[in-house]
C-alpha positions as CSV (number, residue, x, y, z in Angstrom):
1,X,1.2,-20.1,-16.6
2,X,5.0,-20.4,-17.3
3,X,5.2,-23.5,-15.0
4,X,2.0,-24.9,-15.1
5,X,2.9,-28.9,-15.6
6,X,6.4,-28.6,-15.0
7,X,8.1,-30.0,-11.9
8,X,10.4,-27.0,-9.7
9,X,13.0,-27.9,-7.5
10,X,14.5,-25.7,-5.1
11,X,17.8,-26.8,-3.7
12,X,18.1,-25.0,0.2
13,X,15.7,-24.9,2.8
14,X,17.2,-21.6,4.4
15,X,14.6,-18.5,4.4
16,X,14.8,-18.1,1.3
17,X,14.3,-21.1,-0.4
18,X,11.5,-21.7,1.6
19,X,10.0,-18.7,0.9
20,X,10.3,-19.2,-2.7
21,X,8.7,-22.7,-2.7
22,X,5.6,-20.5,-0.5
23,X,5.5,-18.1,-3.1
24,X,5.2,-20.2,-6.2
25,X,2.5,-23.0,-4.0
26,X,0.0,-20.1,-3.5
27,X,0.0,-19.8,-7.3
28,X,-0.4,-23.4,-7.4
29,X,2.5,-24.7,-9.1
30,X,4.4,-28.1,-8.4
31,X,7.4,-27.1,-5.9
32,X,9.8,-29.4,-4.0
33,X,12.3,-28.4,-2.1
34,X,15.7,-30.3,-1.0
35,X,17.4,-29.8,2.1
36,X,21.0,-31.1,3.4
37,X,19.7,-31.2,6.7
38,X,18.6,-34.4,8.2
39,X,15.5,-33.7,9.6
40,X,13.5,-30.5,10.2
41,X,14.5,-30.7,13.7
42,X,18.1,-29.5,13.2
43,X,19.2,-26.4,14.9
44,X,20.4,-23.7,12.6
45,X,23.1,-21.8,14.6
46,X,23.2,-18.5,14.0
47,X,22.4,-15.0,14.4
48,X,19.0,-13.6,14.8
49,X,17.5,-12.0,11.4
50,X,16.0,-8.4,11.1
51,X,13.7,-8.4,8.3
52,X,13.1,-5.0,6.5
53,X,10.8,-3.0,5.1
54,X,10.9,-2.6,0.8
55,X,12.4,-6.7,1.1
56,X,12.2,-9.3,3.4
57,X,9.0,-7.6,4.6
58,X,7.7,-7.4,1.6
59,X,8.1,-11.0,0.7
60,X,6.7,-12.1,3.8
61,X,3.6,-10.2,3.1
62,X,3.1,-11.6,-0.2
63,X,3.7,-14.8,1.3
64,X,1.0,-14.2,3.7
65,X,3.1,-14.6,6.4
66,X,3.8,-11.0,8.1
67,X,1.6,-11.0,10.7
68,X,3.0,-14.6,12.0
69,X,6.5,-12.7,11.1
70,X,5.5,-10.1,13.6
71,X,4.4,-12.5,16.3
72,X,7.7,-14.4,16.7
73,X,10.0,-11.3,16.3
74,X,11.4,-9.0,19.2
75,X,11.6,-5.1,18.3
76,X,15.4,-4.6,19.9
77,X,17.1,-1.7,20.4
78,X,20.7,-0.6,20.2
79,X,23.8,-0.2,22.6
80,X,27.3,1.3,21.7
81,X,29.7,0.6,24.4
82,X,33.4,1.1,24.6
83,X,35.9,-1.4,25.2
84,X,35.9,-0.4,28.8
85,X,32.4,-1.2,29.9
86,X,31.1,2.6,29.1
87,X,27.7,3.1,27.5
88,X,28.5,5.4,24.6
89,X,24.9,5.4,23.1
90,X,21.4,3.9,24.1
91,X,18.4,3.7,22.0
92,X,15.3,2.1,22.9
93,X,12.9,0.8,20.0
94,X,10.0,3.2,20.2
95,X,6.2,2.3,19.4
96,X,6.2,3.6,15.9
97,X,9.5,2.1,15.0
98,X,8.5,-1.9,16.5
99,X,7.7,-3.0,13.3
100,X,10.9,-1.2,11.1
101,X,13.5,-4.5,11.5
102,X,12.3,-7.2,14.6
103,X,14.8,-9.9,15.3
104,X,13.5,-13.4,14.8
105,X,15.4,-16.4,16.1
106,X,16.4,-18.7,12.3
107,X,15.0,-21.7,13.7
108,X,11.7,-19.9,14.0
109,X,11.7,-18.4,10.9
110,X,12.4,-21.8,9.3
111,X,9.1,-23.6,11.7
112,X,7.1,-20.5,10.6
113,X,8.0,-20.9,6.7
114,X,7.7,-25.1,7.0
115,X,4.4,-24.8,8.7
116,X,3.0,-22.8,6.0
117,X,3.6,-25.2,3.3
118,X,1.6,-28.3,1.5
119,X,2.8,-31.7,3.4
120,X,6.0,-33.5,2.4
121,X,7.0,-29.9,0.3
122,X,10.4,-30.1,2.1
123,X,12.6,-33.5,1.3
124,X,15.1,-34.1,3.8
125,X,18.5,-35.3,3.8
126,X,19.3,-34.3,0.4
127,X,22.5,-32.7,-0.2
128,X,23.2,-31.9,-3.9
129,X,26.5,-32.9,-5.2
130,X,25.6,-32.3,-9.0
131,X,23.1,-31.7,-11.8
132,X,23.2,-32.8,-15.3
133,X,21.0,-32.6,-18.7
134,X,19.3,-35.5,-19.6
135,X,16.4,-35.6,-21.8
136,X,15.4,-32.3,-21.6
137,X,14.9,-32.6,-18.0
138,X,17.2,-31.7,-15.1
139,X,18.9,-35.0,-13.1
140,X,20.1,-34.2,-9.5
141,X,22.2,-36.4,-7.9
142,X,22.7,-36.3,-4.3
143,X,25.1,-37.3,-1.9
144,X,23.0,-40.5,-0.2
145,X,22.8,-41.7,-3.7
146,X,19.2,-40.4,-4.6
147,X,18.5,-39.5,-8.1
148,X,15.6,-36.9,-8.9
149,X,14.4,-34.9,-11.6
150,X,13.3,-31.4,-12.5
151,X,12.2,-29.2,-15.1
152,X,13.3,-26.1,-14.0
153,X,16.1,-25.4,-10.8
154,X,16.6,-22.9,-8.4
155,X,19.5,-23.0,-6.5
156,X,19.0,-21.6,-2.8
157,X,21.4,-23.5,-1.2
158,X,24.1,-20.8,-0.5
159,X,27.6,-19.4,-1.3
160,X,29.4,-23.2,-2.1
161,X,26.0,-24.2,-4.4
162,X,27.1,-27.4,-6.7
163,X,25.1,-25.7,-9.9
164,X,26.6,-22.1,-9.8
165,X,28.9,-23.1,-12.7
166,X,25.7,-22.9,-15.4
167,X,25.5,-19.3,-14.8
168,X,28.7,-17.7,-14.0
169,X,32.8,-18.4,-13.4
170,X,32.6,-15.9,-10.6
171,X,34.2,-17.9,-7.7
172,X,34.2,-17.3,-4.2
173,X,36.7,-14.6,-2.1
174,X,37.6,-13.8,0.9
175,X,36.8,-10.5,2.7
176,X,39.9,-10.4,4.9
177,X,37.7,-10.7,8.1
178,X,36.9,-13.8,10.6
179,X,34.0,-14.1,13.0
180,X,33.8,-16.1,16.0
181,X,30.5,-17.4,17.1
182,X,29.9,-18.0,20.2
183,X,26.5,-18.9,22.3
184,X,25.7,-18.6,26.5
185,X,22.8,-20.8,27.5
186,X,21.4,-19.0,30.9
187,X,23.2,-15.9,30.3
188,X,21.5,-14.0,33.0
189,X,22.9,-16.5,35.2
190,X,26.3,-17.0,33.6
191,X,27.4,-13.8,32.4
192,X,25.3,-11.6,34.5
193,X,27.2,-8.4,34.2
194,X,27.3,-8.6,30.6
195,X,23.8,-9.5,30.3
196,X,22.8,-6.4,32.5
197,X,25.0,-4.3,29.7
198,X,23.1,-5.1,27.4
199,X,19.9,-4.0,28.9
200,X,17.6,-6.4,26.8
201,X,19.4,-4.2,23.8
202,X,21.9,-5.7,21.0
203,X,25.1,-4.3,21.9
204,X,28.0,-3.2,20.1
205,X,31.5,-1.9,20.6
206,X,35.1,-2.0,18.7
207,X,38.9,-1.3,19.5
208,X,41.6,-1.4,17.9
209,X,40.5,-3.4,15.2
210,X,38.2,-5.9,17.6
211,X,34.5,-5.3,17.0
212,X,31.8,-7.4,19.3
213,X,27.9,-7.7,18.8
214,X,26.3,-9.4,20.9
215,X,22.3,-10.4,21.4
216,X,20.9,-11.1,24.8
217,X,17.6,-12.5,23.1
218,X,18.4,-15.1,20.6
219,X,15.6,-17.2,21.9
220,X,16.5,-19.0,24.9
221,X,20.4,-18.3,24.1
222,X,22.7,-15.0,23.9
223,X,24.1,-15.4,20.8
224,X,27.5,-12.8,19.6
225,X,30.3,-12.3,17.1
226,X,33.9,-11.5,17.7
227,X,35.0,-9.6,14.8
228,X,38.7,-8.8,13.7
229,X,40.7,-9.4,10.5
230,X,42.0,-12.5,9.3
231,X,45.5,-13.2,10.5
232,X,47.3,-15.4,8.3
233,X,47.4,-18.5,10.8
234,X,44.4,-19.5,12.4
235,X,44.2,-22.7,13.8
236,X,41.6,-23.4,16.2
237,X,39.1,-26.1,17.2
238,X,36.2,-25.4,17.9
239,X,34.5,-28.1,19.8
240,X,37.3,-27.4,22.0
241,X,35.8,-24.4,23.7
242,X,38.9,-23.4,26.6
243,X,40.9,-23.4,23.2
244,X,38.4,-20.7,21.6
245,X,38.0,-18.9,24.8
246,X,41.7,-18.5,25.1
247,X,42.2,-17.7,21.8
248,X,39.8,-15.0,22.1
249,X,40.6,-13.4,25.6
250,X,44.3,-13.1,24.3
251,X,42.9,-11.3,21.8
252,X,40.7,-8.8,23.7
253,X,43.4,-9.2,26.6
254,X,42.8,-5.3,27.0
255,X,38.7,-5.1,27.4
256,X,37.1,-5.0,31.0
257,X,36.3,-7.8,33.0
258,X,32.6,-7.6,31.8
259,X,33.6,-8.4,28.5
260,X,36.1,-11.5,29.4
261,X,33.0,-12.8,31.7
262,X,30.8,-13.3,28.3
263,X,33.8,-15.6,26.8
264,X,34.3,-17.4,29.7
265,X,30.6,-18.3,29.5
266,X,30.1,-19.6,26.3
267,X,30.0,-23.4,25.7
268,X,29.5,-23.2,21.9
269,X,31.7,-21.8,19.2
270,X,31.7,-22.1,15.3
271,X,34.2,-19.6,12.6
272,X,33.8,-18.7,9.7
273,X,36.0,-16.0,7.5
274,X,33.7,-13.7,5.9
275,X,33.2,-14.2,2.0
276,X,31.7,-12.7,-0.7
277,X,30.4,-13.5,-4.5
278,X,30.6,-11.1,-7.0
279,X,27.6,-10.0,-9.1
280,X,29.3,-10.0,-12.7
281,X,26.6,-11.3,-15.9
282,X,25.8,-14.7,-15.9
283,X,25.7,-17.1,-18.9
284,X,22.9,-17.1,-21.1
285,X,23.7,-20.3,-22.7
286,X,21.7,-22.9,-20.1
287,X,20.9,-26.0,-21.1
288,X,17.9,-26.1,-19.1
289,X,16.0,-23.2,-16.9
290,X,17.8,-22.7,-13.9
291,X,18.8,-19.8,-11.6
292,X,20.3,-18.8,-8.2
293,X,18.6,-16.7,-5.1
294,X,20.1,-15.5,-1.6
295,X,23.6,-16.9,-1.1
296,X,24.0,-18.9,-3.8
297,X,23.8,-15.6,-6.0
298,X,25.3,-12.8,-3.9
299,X,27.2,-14.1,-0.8
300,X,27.9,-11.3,1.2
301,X,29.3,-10.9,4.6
302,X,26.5,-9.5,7.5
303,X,27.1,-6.4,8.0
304,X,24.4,-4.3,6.6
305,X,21.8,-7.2,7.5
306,X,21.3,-7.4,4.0
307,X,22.1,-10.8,3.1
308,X,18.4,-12.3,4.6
309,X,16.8,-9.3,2.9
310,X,18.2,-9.3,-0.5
311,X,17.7,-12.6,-1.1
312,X,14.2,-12.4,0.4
313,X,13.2,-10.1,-2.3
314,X,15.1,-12.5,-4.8
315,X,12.3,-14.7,-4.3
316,X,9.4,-11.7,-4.2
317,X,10.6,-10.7,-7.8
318,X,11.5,-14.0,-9.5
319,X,8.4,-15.6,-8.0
320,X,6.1,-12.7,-9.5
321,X,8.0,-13.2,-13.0
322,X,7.3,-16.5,-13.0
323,X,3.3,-16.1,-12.2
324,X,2.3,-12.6,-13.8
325,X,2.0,-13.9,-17.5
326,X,4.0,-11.3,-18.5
327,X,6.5,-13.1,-19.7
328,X,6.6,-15.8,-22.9
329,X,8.9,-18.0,-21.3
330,X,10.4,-19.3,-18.1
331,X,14.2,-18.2,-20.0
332,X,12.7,-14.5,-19.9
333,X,10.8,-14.4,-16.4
334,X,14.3,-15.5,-15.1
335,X,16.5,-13.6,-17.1
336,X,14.5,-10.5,-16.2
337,X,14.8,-11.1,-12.6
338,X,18.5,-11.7,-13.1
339,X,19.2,-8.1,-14.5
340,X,17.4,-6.7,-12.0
341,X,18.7,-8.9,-9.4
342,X,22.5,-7.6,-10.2
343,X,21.6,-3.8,-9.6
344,X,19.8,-4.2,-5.7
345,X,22.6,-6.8,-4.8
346,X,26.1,-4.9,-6.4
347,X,24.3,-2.0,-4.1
348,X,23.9,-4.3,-0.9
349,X,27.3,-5.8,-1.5
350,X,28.6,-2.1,-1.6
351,X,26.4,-0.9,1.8
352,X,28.1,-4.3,3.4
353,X,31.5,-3.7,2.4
354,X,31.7,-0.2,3.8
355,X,30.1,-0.9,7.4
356,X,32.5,-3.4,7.4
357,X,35.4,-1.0,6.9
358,X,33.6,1.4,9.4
359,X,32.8,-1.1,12.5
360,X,36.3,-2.3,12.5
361,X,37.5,1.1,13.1
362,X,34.5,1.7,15.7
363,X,33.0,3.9,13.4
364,X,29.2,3.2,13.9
365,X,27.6,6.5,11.8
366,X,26.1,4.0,9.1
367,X,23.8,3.5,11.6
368,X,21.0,6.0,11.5
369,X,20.2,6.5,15.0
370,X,24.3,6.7,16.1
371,X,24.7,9.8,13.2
């Protein structure tokens, strides 16, 4: 086997990182992974994550790990509402379609995916600030000053990865959108109204260039998004939460009451402007095996839900290079996965960039049950 008394280090401990390291441990090989976080105990904020069918379902699978996906995730349907409070479009998720996308909450995913690996996989506090050639082996430095080695990296450890420079000049850019974050503890108590809109369903609605999704069942949290394009001053800070909220009710000054209740409840906001990577050819002249998965290869805003997925099956294919013996070298396993890593993503990248287009003008057609 290509890797068979070689040391692999995956830098990221997101879903897919993780997944990798699962992948490549059932086929016995030498995996650690590093992780910026202190402890496996910190929160990952965030969205809930629909895995699909043909990618991140198909991972999981091969990972062993479907069933457990299964267990954790809620089938949820959709609402389209209008800026007034209106239901425009209700859709339950039936029997046959429970399985087709779930939600599950990240910190779950990342407790499933942990639990599922040897002991002491996952290194901790370990934030990679660079990676040199030394010896024919890979050197990582990180930032507490820890020095490790590797015979062969992956980078998982999204869009702003120290190592992307060994395999492509392709910097990062700007989609012209910012999201807003924001999270209700209690909501059935704090934003009742809005919580009853939402009729256990994630809801969406746009105007005039204002989009909102929102999830009543982030675990013990409602999690949503404020959506709108990027004006050219934005200065906000967001531990100061009455300087979010007033931010964003200026901005949706026009929505119902319903709407302004869900901003007034939240006690937690992070934003982000969206950004993307493009998937031009990557450098072939590496000093030492080493690629990129998820973020890290094709950072692309949310809003096809393919980020998760895409880079899920990053990890399906380059794991199966790597272990099938079909390959004469780690080089061609990887350079393989790259070529057909650069076809599936260019094609997500494109589905993301026109729903964006679309849910900022409140057109919702990309989604199949709204056509």
């Amino acid at each position: 086997m290509l890797l068979t008394n070689k040391k692999t280090a995956i830098i990221g401990a997101g879903p897919v990182g993780l997944t990798m390291a699962r992948l490549l441990q059932q086929n016995g090989i030498n995996v650690t992974v590093y992780e910026r976080d202190k402890d496996p105990k910190a929160r990952i904020w965030g969205g809930t994550l629909d895995l699909h069918k043909g990618s991140g379902q198909d991972a999981m699978q091969k990972a062993g790990l479907l069933e457990e996906y299964y267990k954790k995730a809620i089938p949820m349907g959709r609402i389209i509402t209008d800026y007034l409070g209106n239901v425009l479009f209700s859709k339950e998720t039936s029997v046959e379609e429970q399985y087709d996308g779930p939600e599950i909450n990240r910190n779950d995913l990342r407790t499933l995916l942990i639990n599922s690996l040897e002991k002491d996989t996952v290194i901790w506090d370990r934030k990679l600030i660079k990676a040199e050639e030394q010896n024919n082996k890979w050197v990582l430095h990180f930032e507490n000053g820890e020095i490790e080695t590797a015979d062969f990296v992956i980078g998982a450890n999204g869009g702003m990865t120290a190592i992307r420079k060994y395999l492509t000049d392709a910097a990062v850019e700007f989609t012209g959108t910012y999201m807003i974050q924001g999270e209700v503890s209690e909501p059935e108590i704090k934003c009742p109204d809005f919580y009853k809109l939402c009729a256990d369903k994630i809801l969406m609605t746009s105007n005039n260039g204002n989009l909102l999704v929102a999830n009543p069942k982030n675990s013990n949290v409602l999690s949503y998004n404020v959506i709108f394009k990027m004006p050219e001053i934005l200065e906000l800070d967001f531990k100061n939460s009455d300087s979010v909220i007033e931010f964003i009710s200026e901005r949706f000054k026009d929505w119902d009451a319903v709407y302004k209740q869900l901003f007034q409840a939240a006690s937690f906001f992070t934003g982000l402007p969206t950004k993307k990577i493009s998937v031009e050819e990557w450098k072939n002249n590496r000093p030492l095996p080493i690629t990129l998965i998820g973020d890290a290869a094709h950072l692309m805003p949310p809003f096809a839900g393919q980020g998760a997925n895409i880079g899920l099956l990053d990890a399906l294919i380059l794991s199966e290079n790597l272990t099938n013996r079909d390959f004469k070298t780690i080089e061609e396993a990887v350079f393989d996965y790259e070529q057909q890593m650069q076809l599936y993503a260019r094609k997500a990248q494109e589905e993301t960039r026109i729903n964006e287009i679309k849910m900022l003008k409140r057109d919702f057609t990309f989604l199949k049950f709204a056509n």
